[in-house]
N, C-alpha and C positions, 0 to 999 in steps of 0.2 A: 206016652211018657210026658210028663211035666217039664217044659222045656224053663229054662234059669233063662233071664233075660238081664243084663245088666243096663243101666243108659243114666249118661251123664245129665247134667243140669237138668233134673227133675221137678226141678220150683215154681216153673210156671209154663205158658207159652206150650210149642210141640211137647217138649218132655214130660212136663205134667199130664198133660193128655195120652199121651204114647203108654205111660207107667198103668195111668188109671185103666185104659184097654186091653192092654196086654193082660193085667188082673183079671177083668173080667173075660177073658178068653183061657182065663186056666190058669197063664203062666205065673213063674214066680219070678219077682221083681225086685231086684236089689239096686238103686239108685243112690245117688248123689248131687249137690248144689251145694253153694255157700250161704244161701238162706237160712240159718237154723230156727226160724220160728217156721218157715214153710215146712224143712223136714221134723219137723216136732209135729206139725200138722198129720204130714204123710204117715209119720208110724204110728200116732193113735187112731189114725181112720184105718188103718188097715191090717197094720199089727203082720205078727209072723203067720207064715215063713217070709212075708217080705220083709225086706228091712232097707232103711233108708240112714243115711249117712253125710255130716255137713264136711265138706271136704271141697277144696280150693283146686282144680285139677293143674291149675298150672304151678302149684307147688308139689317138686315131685316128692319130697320124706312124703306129705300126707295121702298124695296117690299110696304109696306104699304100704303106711300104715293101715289104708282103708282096704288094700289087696290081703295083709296078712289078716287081718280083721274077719273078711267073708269065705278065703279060702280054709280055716281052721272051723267053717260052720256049713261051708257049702263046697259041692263039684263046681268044677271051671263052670264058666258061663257058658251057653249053645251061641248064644247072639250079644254083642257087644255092640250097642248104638250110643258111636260119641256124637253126642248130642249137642253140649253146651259150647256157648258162642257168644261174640260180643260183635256191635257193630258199630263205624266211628259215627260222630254225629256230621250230617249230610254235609261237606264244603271240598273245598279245593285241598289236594295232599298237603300244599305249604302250608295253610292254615290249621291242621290237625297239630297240636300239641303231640312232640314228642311223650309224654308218659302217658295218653292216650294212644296211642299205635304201637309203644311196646307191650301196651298190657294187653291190647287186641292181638298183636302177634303171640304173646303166653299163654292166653287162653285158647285162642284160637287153632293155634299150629302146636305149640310144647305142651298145650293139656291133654290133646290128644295123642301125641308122641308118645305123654308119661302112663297114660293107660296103657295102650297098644301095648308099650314097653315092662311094664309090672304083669298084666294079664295074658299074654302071650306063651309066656311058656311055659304055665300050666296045661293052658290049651293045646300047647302041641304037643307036651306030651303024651296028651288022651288022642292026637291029631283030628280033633274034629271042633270044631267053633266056625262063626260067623262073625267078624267083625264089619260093621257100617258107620264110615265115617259121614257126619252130614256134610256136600261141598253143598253146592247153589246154582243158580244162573249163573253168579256171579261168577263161579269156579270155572266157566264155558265160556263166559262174554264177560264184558265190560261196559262201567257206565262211569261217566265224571261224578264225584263228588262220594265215590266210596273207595277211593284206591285202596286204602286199608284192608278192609274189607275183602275186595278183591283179591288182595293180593295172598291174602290168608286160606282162599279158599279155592284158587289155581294152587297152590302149596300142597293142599289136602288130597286135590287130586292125584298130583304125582306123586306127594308121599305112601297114599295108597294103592296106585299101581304099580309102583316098583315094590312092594313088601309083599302085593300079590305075587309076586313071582318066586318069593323067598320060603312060600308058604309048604307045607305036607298036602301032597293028596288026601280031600276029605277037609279043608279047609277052603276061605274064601276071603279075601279083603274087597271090599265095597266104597267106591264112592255114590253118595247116591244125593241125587239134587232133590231137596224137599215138594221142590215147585214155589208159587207165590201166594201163602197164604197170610190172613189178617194177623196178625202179633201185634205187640208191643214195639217188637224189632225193627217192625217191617214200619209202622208208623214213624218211626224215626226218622225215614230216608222219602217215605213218601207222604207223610201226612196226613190230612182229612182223607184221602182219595183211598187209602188202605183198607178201609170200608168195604170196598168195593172188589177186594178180593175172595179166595176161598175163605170161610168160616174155619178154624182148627177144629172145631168137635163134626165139620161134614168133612176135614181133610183126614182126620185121624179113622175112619170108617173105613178107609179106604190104607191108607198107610198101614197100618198095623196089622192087615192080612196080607199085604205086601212083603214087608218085612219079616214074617212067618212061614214066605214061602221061598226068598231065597235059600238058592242047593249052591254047593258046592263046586259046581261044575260052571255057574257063574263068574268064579274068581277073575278079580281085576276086572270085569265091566264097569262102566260107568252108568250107573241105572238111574231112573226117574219114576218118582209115585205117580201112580196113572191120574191124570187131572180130573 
């Protein structure tokens, strides 16, 4: 069976790579980002049954609208990977600009809330899906000069283990730490030296049969893409 694969911030970085493999492994992929010249990109390259969608996830109406949107043309998703994520830029928490750390915390923590929250109970009532929030190291540990960050992603954990608990047998909620791989993201906080981490098109080879094989019976683990 053609498993439905949903995943937030599709525009570049993990998500763009995630969408693109998941495709070639059969699935069908229905995405989102606020880039609309990247999702213009994504739906002429690829065209239906996927479909790709410019959507703000920390605004919930257009979460919404983007739920009525897919479920009038599709079955609930099997796997839900919220994806999308912002990170502050590297300094001390004083120094972070407030309307920088609330829009890291709406993206971050209430875009995923407002998926989770729109797409869920469809899913439950077929009782079967796979949601995977992305946490981090960060979500585990701690380092100076990304408290934001941090703090967004110790949130994701517990908001995902406790919804684990709330779920139907035949369901699962996932936090799961990417690992450290090269991005955009990651060049933020680490700079030149980013380099020097995993490649996303060698982490995604590995990621995407990962996430293909969480069961059910998983729920509430905190899991890690094998290095």
């Amino acid at each position: 069976m053609t498993k439905r694969i949903l995943i937030t911030g599709v525009s570049q970085g993990l998500g763009r790579a995630m969408a693109e493999n998941f495709i070639a492994e059969g699935c069908t992929v229905v995405g989102c980002a606020r880039n609309e010249t990247a999702i213009q990109d994504l739906n002429q390259t690829y065209g239906k049954p996927h479909s790709f969608t410019a959507v703000d996830v920390s605004d919930e109406a257009q979460v919404e609208q983007w739920k009525d949107q897919l479920l009038a043309n599709y079955d609930p998703p099997d796997l839900v990977v919220n994806n999308a994520a912002l990170i502050n830029q590297s300094t001390e928490f004083w120094n972070v600009p407030t309307a920088e750390f609330d829009q890291i915390i709406d993206v971050n923590i209430k875009g995923v809330a407002n998926v989770m929250r729109q797409f869920l109970p469809a899913m439950m009532a077929k009782k079967q899906g796979i949601i995977v929030n992305f946490s981090s190291g960060w979500g585990r540990s701690t380092s100076p000069h990304v408290a934001p960050y941090c703090t967004t992603k110790w949130a994701i954990e517990g908001l995902t283990r406790a919804i684990a608990q709330e779920l139907p047998s035949g369901m699962a909620a996932i936090p799961l730490n990417p690992g450290i791989i090269h991005t955009e993201m990651l060049e933020t906080c680490f700079g030149s030296s980013a380099a020097s981490f995993t490649p996303v098109n060698a982490w995604v080879k590995k990621a995407v049969p990962f996430l293909l094989n969480i069961q059910p019976k998983q729920n509430g683990q905190p899991l890690t893409v094998p290095a």
